[in-house]
C-alpha positions as CSV (number, residue, x, y, z in Angstrom):
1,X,203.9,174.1,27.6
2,X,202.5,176.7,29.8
3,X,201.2,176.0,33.2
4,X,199.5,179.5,33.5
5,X,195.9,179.3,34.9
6,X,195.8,176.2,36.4
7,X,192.7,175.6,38.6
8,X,191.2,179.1,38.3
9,X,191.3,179.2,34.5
10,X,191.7,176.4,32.7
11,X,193.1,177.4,29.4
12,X,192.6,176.2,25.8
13,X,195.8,177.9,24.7
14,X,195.5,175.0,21.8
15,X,193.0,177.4,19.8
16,X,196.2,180.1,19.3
17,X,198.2,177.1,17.7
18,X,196.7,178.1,14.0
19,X,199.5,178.0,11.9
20,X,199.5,178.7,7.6
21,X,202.2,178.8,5.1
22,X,203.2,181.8,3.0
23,X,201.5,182.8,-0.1
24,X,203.1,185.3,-2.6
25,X,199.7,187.0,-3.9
26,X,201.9,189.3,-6.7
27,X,202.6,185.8,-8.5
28,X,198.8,184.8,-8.8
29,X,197.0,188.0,-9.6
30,X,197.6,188.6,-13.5
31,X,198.9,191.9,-14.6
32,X,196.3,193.4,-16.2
33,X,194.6,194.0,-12.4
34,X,193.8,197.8,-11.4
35,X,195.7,196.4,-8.5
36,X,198.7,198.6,-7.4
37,X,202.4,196.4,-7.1
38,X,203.1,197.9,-3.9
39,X,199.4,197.0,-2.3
40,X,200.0,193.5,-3.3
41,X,203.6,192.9,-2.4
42,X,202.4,194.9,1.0
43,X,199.9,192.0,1.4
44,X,202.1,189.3,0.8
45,X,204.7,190.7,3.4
46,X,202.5,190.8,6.0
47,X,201.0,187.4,5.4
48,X,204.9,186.3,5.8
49,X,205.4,188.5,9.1
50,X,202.3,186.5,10.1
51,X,203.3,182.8,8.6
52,X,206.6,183.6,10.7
53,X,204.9,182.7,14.2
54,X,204.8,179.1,14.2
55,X,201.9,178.5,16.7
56,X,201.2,179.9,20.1
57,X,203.5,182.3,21.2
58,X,205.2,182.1,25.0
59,X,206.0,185.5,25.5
60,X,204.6,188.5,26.3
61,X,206.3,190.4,23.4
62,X,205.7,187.5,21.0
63,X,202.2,187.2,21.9
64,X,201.6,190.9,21.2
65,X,203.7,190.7,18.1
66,X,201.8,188.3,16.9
67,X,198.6,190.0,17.7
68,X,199.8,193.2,15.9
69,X,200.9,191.1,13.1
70,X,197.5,189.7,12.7
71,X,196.0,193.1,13.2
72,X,197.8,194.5,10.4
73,X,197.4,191.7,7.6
74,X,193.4,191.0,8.3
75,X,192.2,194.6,7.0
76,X,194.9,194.8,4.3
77,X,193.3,191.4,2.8
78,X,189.7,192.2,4.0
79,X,190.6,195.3,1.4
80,X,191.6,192.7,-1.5
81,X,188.4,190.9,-1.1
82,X,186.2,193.4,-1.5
83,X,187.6,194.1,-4.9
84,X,187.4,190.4,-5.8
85,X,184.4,190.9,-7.6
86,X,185.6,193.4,-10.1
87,X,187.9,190.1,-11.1
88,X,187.1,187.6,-13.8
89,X,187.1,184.9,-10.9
90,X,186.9,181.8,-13.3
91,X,187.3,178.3,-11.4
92,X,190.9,178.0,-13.0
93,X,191.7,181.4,-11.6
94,X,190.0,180.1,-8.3
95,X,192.4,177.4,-7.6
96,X,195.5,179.4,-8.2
97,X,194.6,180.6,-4.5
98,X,195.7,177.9,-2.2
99,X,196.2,179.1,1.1
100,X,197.1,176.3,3.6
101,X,196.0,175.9,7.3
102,X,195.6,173.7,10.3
103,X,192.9,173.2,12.7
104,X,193.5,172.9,16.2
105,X,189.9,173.3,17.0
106,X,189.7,170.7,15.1
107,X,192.2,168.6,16.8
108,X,193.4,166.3,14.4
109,X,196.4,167.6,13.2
110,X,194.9,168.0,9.8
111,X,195.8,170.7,7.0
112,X,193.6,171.8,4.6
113,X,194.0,173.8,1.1
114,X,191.4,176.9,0.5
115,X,191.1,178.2,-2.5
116,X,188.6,180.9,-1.8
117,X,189.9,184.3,-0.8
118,X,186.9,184.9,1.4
119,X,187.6,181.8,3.3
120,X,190.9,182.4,3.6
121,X,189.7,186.0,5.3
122,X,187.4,183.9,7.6
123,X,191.0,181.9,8.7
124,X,192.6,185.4,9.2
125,X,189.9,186.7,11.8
126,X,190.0,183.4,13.7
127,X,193.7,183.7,13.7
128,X,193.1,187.1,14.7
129,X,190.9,186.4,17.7
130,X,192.8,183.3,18.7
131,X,196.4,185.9,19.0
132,X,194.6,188.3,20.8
133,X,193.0,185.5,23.6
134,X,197.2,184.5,23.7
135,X,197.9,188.1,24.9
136,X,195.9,187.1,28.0
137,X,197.3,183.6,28.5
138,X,200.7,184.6,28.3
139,X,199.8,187.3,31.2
140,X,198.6,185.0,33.5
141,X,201.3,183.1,32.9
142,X,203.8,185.5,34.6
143,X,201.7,185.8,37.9
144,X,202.9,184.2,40.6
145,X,200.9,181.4,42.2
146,X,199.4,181.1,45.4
147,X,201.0,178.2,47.9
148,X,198.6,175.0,47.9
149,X,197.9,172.7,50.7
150,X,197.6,172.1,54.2
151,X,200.5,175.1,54.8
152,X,197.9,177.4,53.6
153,X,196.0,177.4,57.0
154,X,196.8,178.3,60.8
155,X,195.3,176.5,64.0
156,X,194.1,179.3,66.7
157,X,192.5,177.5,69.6
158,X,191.9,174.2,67.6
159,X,190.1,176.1,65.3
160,X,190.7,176.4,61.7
161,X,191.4,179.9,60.8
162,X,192.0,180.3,56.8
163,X,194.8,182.9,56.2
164,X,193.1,185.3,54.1
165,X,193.0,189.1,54.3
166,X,193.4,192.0,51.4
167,X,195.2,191.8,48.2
168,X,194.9,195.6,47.3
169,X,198.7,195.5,46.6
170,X,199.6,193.9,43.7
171,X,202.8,191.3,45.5
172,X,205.9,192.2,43.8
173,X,207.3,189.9,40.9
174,X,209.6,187.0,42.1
175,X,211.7,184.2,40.4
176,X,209.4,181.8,42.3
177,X,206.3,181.4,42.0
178,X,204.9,180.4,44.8
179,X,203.2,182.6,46.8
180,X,203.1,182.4,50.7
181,X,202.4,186.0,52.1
182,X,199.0,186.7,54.0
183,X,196.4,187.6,51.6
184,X,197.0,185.4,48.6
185,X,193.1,183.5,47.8
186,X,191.8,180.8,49.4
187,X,192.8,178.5,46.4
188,X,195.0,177.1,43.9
189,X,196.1,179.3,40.9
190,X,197.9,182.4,39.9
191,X,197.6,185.3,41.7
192,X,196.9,188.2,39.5
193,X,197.6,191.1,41.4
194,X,196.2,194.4,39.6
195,X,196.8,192.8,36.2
196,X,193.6,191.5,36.7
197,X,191.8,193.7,34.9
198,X,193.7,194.4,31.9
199,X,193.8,190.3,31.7
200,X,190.0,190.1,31.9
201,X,189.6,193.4,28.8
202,X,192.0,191.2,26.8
203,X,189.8,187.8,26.7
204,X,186.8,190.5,25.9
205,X,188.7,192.0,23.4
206,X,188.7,188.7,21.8
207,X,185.6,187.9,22.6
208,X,184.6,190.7,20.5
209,X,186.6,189.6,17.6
210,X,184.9,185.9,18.0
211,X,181.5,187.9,18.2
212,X,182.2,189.7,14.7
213,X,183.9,186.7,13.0
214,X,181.0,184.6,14.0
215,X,178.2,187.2,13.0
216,X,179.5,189.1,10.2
217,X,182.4,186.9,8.4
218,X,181.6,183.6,8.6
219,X,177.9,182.9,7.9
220,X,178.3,183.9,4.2
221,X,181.0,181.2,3.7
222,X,178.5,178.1,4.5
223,X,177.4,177.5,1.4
224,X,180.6,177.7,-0.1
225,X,182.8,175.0,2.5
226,X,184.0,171.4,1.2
227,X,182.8,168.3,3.6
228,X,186.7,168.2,4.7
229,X,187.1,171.9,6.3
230,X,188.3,173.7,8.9
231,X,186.0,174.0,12.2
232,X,187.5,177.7,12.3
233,X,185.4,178.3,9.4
234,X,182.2,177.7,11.4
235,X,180.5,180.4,12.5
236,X,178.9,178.4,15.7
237,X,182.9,177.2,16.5
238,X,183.7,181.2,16.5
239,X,180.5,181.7,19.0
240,X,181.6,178.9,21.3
241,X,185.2,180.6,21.2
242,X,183.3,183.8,22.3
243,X,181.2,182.1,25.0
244,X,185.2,180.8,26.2
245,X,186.6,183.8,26.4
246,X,183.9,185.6,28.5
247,X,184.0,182.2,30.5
248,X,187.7,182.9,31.4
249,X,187.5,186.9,31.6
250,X,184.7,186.1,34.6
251,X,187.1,183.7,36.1
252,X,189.6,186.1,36.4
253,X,187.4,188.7,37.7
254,X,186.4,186.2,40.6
255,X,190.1,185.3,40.6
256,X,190.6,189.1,41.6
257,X,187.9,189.3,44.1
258,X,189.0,186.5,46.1
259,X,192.1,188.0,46.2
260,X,190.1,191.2,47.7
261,X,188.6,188.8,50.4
262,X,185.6,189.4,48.9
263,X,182.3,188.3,50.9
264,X,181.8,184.1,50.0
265,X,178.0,185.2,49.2
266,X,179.3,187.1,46.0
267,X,182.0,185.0,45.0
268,X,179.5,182.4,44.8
269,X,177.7,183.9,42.3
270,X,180.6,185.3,40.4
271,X,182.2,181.4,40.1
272,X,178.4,180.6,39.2
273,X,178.2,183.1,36.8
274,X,181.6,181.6,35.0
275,X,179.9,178.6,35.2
276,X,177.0,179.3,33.0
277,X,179.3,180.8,30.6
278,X,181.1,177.9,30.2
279,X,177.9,175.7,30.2
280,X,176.4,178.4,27.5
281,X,179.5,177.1,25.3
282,X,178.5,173.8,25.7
283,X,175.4,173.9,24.9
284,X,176.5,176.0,21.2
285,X,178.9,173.0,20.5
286,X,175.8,170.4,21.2
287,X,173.2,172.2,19.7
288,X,175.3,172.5,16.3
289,X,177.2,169.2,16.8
290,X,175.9,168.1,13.0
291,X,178.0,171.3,11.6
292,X,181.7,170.0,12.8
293,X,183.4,166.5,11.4
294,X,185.5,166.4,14.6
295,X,186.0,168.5,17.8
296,X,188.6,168.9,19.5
297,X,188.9,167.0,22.9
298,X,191.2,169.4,24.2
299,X,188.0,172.1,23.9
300,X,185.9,169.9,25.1
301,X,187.5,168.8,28.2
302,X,188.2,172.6,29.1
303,X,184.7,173.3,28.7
304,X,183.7,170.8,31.5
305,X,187.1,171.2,33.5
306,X,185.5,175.1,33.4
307,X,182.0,174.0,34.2
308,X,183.0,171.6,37.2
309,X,185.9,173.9,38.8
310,X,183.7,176.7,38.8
311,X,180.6,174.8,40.4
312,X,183.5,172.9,42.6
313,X,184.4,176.4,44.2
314,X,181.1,178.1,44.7
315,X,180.4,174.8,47.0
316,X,183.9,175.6,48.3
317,X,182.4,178.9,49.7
318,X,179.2,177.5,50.8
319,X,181.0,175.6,53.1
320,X,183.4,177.7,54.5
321,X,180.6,180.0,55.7
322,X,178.4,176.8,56.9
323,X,181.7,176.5,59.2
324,X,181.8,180.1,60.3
325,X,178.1,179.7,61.2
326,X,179.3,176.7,63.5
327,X,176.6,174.5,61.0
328,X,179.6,171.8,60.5
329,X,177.9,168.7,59.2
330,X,176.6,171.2,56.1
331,X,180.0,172.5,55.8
332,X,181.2,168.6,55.5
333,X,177.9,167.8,53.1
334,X,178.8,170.9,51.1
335,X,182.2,170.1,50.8
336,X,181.6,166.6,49.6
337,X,179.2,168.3,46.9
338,X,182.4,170.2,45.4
339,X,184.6,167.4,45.3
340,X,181.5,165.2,43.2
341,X,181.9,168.1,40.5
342,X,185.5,168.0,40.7
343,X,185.4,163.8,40.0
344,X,183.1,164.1,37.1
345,X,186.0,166.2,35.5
346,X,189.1,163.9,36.5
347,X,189.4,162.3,32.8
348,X,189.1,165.5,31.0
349,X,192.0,166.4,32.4
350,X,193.7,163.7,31.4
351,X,194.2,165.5,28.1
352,X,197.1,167.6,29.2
353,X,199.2,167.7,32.4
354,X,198.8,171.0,33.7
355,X,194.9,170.5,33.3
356,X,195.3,167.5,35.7
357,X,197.9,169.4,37.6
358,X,194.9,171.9,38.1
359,X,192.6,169.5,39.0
360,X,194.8,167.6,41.4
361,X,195.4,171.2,43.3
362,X,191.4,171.9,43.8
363,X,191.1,168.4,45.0
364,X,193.5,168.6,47.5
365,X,192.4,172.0,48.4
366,X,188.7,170.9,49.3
367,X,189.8,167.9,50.8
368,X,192.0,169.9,52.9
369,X,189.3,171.9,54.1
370,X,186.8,169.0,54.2
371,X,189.0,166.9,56.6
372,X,189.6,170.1,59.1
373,X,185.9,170.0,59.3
374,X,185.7,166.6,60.0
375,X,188.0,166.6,62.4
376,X,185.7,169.7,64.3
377,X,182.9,167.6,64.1
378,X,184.4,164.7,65.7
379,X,185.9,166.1,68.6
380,X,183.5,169.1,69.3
381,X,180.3,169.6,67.4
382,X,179.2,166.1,66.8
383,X,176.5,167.1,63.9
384,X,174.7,165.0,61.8
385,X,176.1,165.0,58.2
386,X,173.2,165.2,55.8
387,X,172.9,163.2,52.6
388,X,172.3,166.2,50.6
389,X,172.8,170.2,51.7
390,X,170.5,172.0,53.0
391,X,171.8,175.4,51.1
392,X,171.0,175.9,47.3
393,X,173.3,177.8,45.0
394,X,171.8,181.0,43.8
395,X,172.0,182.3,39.8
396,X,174.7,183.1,38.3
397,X,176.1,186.6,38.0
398,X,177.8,187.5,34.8
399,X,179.4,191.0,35.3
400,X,181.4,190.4,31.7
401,X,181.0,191.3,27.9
402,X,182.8,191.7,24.8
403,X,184.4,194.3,24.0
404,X,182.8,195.2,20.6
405,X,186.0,195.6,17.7
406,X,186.4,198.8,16.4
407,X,186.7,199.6,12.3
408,X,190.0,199.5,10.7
409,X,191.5,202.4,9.2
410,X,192.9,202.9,6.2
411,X,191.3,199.7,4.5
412,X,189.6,202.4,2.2
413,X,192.3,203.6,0.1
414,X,194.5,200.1,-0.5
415,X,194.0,198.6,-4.0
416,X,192.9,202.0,-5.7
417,X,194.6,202.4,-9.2
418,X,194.9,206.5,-8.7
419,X,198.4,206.3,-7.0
420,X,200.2,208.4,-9.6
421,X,203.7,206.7,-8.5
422,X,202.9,203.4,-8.4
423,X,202.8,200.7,-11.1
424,X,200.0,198.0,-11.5
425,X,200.7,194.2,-11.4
């Protein structure tokens, strides 16, 4: 169970748990196909080399094996469907197809039975997507964390002075985790160092794999779903997986910039700006809750754990400049703004331990902070705490977007019968 972005980037790692069994495609397609042996066998190795990875993978190299794995088998079967046509595709013939999958963006535990090809290429791009977003999980999963707490400030002349300070050096990797050199961020999480970016082009990656599967793949297989099907199969699931991953490439984009010590004012809008990405997501799941059976409560909590940290930390910021500005009662008032948005998430993460682990960590961060301030106000400043602050959080600024996929290669030139060398099925 990984533990990997904790506060900053609460992950739905669940959606890379896809898992199918093997399918041996030379056994079902009749030998009077113009369907070369090779192509087919070819197929029905790499949808092995793919069956092989049971779930989400929890290394680096298996998370990019599984990626390429997934990258190999999609265009090689994306060629085999776009000769389906030229078959006699009778309903018999149709069921000899039975490719068999779960749904963890589903939630259940379910499988189901496909016996469309196309729908089966609609599981292979999710799968596809989903192995990709892994790759980024995983990554964040090496970095070392920052230390939490009270430890993480200094008293100067009884006043609270936040260790903080440039990042520009990515901290060297250590056995532990913990992070307690000058310059680590202001809160809990990972600290990602200059793998930042190639984390936050990862999720995009996906993100643009989501954004195809949802536009170009799925749509056409509405008509053609049972009542009982998977939620991967929908194309407004795929766009709420696309909304996530921008969601979480942002967050580790701001991640980076408070490691920068960037200016609060900015930050404030970047964890806004994850924050509407997030909300964006939620509003594709409501607005098309009559297409799904079930949804997961795993994506659902993240989605609001996502919303509420996010929104938790740009009040963080507010504050801690109210306090610079020696405005103490709005630091206090702004303060007890975050840690509202941080309660209204407590039983979402309920539904796994490192997302209350997360939680727990931001709450004790803010608190932290909150009862410093207090303290200030008691024994120097004496300011009225107001019932609601007085500072109003700006828009959002996305500074994210997918990356858009590229064609395959090759795809052309599978299934041809003009391979002089090669016997048909």
């Amino acid at each position: 169970m990984h533990v990997a972005f904790a506060a900053m980037l609460p992950p739905f790692d669940f959606a890379g748990d896809l898992v199918t069994e093997p399918f041996v495609f030379e056994k079902e397609i009749s030998s009077d196909e113009s369907l070369t042996l090779s192509d087919v066998r070819a197929l029905s190795t790499k949808r092995r080399t793919l069956c092989a990875f049971r779930g989400n993978a929890g290394t680096p190299e298996d998370a990019a094996a599984r990626s390429q794995a997934a990258d190999e088998y999609v265009p090689h079967l994306e060629a085999l469907v776009s000769r389906i046509e030229e078959f006699d595709v009778t309903a018999d013939r149709q069921k000899r197809f039975a490719f068999t999958w779960n749904s963890p963006l589903e939630g259940l535990g379910n499988t189901f039975k496909l016996n469309d090809i196309k729908q089966e290429l609609g599981m292979a791009w999710m799968l596809r997507a989903a192995a990709k977003r892994q790759e980024a999980v995983v990554a964040v999963d090496e970095r070392p964390r920052a230390l939490v707490g009270p430890a993480r400030h200094e008293q100067d002349d009884d006043r609270l002075i936040v260790i903080g300070g440039s990042v520009l050096d990515t901290p060297p990797p250590e056995t532990n985790k913990t992070q307690t050199k000058e310059g680590t961020p202001k809160s809990p999480g990972p600290v990602l160092g200059e793998s930042a970016p190639q984390i936050a082009t990862t999720l995009r990656a996906a993100a643009g794999v989501y954004k195809h599967t949802a536009q170009n793949i799925l749509p056409q297989l509405k008509d053609t779903l049972d009542g009982e099907r998977p939620n991967e199969l929908l194309a407004s699931m795929a766009e709420t997986m696309r909304l996530l991953c921008l969601a979480e490439a942002q967050a580790a984009t701001v991640r980076r910039a408070e490691e920068r010590a960037t200016v609060n004012s900015l930050l404030i809008k970047l964890h806004l700006g994850a924050c509407d990405l997030f909300s964006a997501a939620d509003k594709v799941l409501n607005d098309h809750v009559s297409d799904f059976n079930r949804i997961s409560r795993k994506l659902q909590a993240c989605i609001l754990l996502g919303i509420s940290v996010h929104r938790a930390r740009a009040y963080r910021c507010a504050a801690e400049d109210a306090f610079a500005a020696d405005e103490i009662g709005e630091a206090i008032c702004l303060s007890d703004a975050g840690i509202k948005h941080l309660e209204k998430c407590v039983v979402a993460a309920s539904e796994s331990v490192r997302w209350k682990a997360a939680i727990f960590e931001e709450m004790e961060n803010l608190v932290s902070s909150r009862s410093v301030y207090q303290k200030e106000n008691e024994v120097v400043y004496f300011q009225k705490v107001p019932e609601k602050p007085k500072f109003r959080l700006p828009e959002g600024k996305v500074i994210v977007s997918e990356i858009e996929r590229k064609d395959d290669p090759g795809g052309q030139t599978l299934f041809t019968n003009d391979k002089t060398d090669d016997k048909t099925v």
